[in-house]
C-alpha positions as CSV (number, residue, x, y, z in Angstrom):
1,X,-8.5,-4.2,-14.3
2,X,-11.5,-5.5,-12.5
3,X,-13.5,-3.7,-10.7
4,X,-14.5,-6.8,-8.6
5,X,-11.5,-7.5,-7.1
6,X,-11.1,-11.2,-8.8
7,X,-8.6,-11.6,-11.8
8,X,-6.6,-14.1,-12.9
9,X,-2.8,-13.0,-13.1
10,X,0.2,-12.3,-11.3
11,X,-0.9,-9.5,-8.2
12,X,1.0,-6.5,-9.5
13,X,-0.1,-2.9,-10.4
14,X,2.1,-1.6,-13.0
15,X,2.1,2.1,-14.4
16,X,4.7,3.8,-17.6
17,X,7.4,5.8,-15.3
18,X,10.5,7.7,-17.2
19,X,8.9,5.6,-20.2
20,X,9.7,2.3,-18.6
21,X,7.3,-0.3,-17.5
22,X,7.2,0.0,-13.5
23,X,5.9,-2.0,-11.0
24,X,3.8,0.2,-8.3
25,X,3.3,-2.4,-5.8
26,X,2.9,-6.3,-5.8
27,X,-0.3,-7.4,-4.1
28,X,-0.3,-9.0,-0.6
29,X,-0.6,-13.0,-1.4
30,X,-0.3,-13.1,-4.6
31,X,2.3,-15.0,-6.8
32,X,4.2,-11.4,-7.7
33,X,4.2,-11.2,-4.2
34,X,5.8,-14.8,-2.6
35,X,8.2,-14.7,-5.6
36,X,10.0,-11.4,-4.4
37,X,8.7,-8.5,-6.7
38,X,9.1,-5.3,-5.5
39,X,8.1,-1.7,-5.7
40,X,9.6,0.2,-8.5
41,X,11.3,-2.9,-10.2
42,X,11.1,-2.2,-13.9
43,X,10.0,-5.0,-16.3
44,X,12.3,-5.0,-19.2
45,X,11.1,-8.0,-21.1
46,X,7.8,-10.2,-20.7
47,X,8.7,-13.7,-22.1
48,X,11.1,-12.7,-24.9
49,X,9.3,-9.4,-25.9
50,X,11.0,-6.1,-24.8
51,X,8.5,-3.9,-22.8
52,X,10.0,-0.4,-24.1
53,X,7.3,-0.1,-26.9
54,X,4.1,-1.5,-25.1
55,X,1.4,0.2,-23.5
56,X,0.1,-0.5,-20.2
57,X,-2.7,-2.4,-22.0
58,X,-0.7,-4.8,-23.8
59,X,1.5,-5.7,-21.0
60,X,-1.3,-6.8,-19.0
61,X,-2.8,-9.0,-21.3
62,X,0.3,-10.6,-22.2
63,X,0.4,-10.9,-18.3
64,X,-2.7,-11.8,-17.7
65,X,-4.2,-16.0,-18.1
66,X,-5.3,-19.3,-16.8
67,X,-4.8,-19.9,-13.8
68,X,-2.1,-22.6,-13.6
69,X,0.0,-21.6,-16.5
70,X,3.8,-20.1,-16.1
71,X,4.6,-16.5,-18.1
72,X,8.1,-15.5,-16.9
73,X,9.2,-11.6,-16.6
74,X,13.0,-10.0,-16.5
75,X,13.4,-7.4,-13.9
76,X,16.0,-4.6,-13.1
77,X,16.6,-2.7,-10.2
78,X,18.9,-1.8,-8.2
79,X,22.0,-4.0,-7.1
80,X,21.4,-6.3,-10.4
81,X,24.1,-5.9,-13.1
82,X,22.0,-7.7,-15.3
83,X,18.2,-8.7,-15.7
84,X,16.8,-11.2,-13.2
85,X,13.9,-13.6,-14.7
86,X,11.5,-14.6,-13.1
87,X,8.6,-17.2,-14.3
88,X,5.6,-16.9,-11.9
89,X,2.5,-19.4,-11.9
90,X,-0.9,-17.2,-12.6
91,X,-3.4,-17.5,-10.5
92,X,-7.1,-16.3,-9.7
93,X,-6.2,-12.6,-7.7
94,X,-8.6,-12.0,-5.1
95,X,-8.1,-9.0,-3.3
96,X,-9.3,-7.9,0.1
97,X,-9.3,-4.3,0.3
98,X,-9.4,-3.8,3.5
99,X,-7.9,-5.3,6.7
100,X,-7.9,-5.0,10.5
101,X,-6.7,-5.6,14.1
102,X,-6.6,-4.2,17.4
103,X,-3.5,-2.8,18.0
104,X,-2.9,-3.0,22.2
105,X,-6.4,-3.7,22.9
106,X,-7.4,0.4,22.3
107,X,-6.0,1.3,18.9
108,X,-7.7,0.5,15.8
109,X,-5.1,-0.5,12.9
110,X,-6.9,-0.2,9.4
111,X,-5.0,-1.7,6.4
112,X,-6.2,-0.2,3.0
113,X,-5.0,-2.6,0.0
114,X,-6.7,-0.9,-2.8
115,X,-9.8,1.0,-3.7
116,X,-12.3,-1.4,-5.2
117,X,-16.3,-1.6,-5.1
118,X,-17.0,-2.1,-1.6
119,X,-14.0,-0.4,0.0
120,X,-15.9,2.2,1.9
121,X,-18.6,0.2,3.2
122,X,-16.0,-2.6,4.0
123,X,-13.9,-0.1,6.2
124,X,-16.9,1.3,7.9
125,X,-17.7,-2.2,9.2
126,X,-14.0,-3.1,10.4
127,X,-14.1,0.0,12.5
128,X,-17.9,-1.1,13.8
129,X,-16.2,-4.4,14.4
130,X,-12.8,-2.7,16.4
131,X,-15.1,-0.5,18.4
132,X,-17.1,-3.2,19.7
133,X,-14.3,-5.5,20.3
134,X,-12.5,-2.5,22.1
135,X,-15.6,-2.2,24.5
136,X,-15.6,-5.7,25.5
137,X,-12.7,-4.7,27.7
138,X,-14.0,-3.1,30.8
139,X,-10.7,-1.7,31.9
140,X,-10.8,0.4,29.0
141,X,-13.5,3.4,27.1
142,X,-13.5,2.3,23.6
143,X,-10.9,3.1,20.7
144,X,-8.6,5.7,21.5
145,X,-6.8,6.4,18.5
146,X,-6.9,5.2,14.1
147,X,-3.6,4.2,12.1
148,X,-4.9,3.8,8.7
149,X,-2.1,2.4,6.7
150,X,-1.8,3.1,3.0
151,X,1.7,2.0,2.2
152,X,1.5,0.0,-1.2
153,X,-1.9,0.8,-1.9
154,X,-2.0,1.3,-5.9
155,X,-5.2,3.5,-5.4
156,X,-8.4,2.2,-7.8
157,X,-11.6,3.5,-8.0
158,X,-12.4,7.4,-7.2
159,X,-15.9,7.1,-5.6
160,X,-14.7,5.3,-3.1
161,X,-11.5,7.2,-2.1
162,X,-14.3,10.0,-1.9
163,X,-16.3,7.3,0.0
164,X,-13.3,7.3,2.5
165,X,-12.4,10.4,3.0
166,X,-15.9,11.0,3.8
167,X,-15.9,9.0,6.4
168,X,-13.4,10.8,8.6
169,X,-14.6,14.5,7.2
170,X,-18.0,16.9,7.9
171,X,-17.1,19.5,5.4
172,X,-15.4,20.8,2.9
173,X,-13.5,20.0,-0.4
174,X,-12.4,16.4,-0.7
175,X,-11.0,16.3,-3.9
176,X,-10.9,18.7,-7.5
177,X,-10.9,17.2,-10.7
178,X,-9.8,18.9,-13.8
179,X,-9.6,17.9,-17.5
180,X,-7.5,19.4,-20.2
181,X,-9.7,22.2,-20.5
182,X,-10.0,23.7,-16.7
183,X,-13.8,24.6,-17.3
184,X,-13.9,21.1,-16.5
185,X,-13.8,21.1,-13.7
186,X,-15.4,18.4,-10.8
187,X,-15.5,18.6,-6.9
188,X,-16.2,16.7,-4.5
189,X,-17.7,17.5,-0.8
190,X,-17.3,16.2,2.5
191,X,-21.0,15.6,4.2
192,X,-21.9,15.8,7.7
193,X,-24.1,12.7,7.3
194,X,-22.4,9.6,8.0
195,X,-19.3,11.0,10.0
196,X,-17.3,8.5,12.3
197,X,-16.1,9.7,15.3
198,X,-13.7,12.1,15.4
199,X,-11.4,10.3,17.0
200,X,-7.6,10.6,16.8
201,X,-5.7,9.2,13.2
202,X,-2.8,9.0,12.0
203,X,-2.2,7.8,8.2
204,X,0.6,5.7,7.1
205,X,2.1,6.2,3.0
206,X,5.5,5.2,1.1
207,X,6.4,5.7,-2.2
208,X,4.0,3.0,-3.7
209,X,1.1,4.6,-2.2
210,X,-0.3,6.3,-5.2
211,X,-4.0,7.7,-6.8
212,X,-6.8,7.1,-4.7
213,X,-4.2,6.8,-1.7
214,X,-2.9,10.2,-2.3
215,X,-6.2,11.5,-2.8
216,X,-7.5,10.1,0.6
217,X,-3.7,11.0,2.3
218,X,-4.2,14.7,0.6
219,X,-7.5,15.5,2.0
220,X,-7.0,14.0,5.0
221,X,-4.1,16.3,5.9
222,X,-4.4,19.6,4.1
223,X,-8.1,19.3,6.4
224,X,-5.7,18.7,9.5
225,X,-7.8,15.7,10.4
226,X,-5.2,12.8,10.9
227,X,-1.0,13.5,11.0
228,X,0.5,11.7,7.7
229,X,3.6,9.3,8.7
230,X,6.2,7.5,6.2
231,X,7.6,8.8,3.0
232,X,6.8,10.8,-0.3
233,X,4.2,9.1,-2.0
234,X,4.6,7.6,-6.0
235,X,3.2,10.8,-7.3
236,X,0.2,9.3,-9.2
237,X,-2.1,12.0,-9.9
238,X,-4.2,11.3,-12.9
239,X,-7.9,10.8,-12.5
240,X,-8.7,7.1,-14.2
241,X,-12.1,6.5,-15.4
242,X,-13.2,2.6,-15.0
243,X,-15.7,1.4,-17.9
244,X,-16.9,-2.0,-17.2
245,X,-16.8,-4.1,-20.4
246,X,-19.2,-7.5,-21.2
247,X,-16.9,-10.0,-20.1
248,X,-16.8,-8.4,-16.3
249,X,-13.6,-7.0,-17.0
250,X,-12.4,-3.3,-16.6
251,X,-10.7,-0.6,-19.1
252,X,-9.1,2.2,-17.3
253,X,-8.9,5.9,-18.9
254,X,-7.3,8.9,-17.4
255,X,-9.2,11.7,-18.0
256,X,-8.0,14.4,-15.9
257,X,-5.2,15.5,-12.8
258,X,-6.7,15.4,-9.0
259,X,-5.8,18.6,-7.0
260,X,-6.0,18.0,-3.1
261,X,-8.5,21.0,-1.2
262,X,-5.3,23.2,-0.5
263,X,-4.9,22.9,-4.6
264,X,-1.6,21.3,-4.6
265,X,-1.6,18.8,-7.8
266,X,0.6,15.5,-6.9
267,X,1.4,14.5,-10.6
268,X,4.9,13.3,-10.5
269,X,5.2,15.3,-7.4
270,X,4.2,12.8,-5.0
271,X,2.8,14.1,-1.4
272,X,4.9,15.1,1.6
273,X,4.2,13.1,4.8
274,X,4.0,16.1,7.9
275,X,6.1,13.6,9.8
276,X,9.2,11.5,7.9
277,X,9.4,8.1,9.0
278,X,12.1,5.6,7.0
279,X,11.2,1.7,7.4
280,X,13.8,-0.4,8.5
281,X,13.9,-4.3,7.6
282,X,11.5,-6.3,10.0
283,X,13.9,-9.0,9.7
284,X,16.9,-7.2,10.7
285,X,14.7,-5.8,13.7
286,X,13.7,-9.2,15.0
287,X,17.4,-10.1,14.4
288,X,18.6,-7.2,16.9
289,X,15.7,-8.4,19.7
290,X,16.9,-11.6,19.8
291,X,21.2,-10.3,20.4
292,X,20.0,-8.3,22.8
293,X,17.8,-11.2,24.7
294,X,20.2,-13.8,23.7
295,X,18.5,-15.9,22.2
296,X,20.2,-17.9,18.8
297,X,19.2,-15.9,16.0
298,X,17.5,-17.7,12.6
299,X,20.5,-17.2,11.1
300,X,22.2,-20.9,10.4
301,X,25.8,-21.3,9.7
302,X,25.4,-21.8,6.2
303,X,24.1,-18.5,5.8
304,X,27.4,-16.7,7.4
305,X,30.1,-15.5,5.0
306,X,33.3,-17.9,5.2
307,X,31.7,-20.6,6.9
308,X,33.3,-23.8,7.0
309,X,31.8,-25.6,3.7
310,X,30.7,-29.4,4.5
311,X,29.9,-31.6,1.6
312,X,27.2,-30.7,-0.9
313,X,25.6,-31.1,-4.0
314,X,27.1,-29.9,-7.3
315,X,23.6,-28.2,-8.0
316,X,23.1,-26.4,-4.8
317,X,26.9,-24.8,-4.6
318,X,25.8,-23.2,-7.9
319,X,24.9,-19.4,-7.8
320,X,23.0,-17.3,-10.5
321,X,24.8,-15.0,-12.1
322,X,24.0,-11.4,-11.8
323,X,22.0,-11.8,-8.1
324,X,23.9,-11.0,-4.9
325,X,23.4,-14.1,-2.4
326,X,21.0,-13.2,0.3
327,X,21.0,-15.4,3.6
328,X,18.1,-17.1,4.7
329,X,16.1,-16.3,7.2
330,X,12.5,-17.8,8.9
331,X,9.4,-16.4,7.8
332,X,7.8,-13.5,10.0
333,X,4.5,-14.3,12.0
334,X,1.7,-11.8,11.2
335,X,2.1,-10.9,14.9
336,X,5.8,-10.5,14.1
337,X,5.0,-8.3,10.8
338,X,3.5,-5.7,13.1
339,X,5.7,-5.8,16.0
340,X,8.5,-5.4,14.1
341,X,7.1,-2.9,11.4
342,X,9.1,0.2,12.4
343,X,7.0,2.7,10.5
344,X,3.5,1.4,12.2
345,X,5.4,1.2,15.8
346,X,6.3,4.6,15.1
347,X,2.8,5.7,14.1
348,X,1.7,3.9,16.8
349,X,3.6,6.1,19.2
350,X,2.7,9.4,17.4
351,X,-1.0,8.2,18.0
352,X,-0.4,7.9,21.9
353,X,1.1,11.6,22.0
354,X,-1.6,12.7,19.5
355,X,-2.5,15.7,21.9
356,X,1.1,17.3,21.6
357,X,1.1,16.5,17.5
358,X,-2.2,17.9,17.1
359,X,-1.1,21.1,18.5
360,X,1.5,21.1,15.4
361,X,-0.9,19.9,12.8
362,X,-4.5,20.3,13.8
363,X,-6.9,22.4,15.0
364,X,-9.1,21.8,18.3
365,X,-11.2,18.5,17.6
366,X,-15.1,19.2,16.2
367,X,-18.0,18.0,17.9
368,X,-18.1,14.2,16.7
369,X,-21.1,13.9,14.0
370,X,-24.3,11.2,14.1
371,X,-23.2,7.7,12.5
């Protein structure tokens, strides 16, 4: 772990789940990422060492190296009859927490990779940087409305899910900490100080948003401040000490659970979004807008079951054995990522008929506190 958000590796946050070594989420960009890794594959070997007996340590080192040099992994999930390998170039992981757009001029989208050093003062300065842009419209107030999205955020660092939550809270519990013994026992407070506008939010999580995401998910919703959209989270709740070691590098401890401010402990348990919201393929949603405009889809003819089979290449007739055959499709636009992202279009629209969903899930708005 570094608490920088520079590593050299492969992009993935892995965690011990059932005993078996389990990828949480791949990281935007990264090689884990372009190669295909998913949430929840499970790492069975790493080179030709079996997984079952490492610790989370050991696995990342023996992930972990130059940038440049190959390591390869075996996966399993679901639909593979057999272990897929994969050998992935290491590289130098820089991670940028946070990320941000206007969504339809008015609506401020927030994209929360990971909880690292600067997250909270990072995010404060994309909204900053929203709001202004949103004023430079005169047909329009200002911001109307927050999606912050979560979805395949690993968590990291506690003070600055605190940090967050802080942000969008004046009072109250954010988060309790307790060890093995419950006399020890920490809390943390929301503070009027420093409070964004109150303005409308809705919070986007999946089942790899876990630890700090849950925490900042939790508080946000058992304080009714922002409706939470998607799916059960991972179910992280242990609270993981970072001690920063000489060569800039980070250990991680747990040293206790996290309990949200209605007390509700989300080990294992994951947390329960108020409103359920399955994603569909973005792919297979562009795919349906172009049938219906009529427009050729990227589909080629290659790519369709029992198409006519021209002349080819020995080599590239050849499939692997234990992976279904997937067709090939063109590369989404970032534009095209968020208009065809089901779950955000659907926050999105839960944002615009806030007033009727925070009749359900919130109390009447609070006076908005001094930035």
């Amino acid at each position: 772990v570094d608490t920088s958000g520079q590593f050299g590796g492969l992009g993935i946050e892995i965690t011990i789940k059932d005993g078996v070594l389990t990828i949480i989420t791949p990281m935007e960009g990264t090689p884990a990422y372009k190669v295909g890794l998913q949430p929840n594959d499970k790492i069975v070997k790493i080179e030709e060492e079996y997984t079952d007996k490492m610790n989370l340590i050991e696995a990342v080192s023996k992930m972990r190296g130059k940038k440049g040099s190959p390591v390869s992994i075996y996966i399993m999930r679901e639909g593979l009859k057999e272990p897929k390998k994969y050998t992935i170039v290491r590289d130098i992981i820089k991670v940028q927490s946070v990320k941000s757009s206007l969504l339809e001029k008015e609506y401020a989208y927030i994209r929360l990779v990971n909880f690292q050093e600067r997250t909270t003062e990072d995010l404060k300065k994309a909204l900053e940087k929203l709001t202004d842009e949103a004023k430079k419209d005169k047909k329009i107030s200002g911001l109307r409305g927050i999606v912050l999205d979560m979805r395949n955020n690993p968590g990291g660092l506690l003070d600055q899910a605190v940090g967050v939550s802080d942000l969008f809270l004046e009072k109250g519990i954010i988060v309790s900490t307790i060890g093995r013994h419950k006399e020890n026992k920490d809390i943390e407070y929301a503070h009027k100080a420093g409070t964004l506008d109150n303005l409308p939010m809705v919070v986007l999580v999946n089942g790899a948003s876990a630890s700090a995401s849950e925490i900042v998910a939790g508080a946000l919703q058992d304080h009714k401040r922002a409706i939470v959209v998607g799916v059960k989270t991972f179910g992280k709740g242990s609270v993981q000490q970072v001690i920063e070691l000489d060569d800039k590098s980070g250990l991680k401890l747990t040293v206790a659970k996290y309990y949200t401010p209605n007390g509700r402990s989300i080990q294992e348990k994951g947390l329960d979004p108020d409103i359920v919201v399955e994603q569909i393929d973005s792919k297979v949603l562009k795919e349906e807008e172009l049938k219906r405009k009529g427009a050729k889809p990227s589909w080629r003819e290659a790519d369709l079951p029992k198409h006519f089979k021209g002349e080819q290449k020995e080599e590239d007739t050849k499939g692997k054995e234990g992976e279904p055959s997937e067709p090939k499709k063109e590369p989404l636009t970032q534009e095209e990522q968020i208009k065809f992202d089901y779950q955000l279009q659907q926050a999105l629209g839960y944002l615009k008929s806030y007033t009727i969903f925070h009749q359900a899930y919130a109390p009447a708005p609070q006076k908005s506190a001094s930035q």
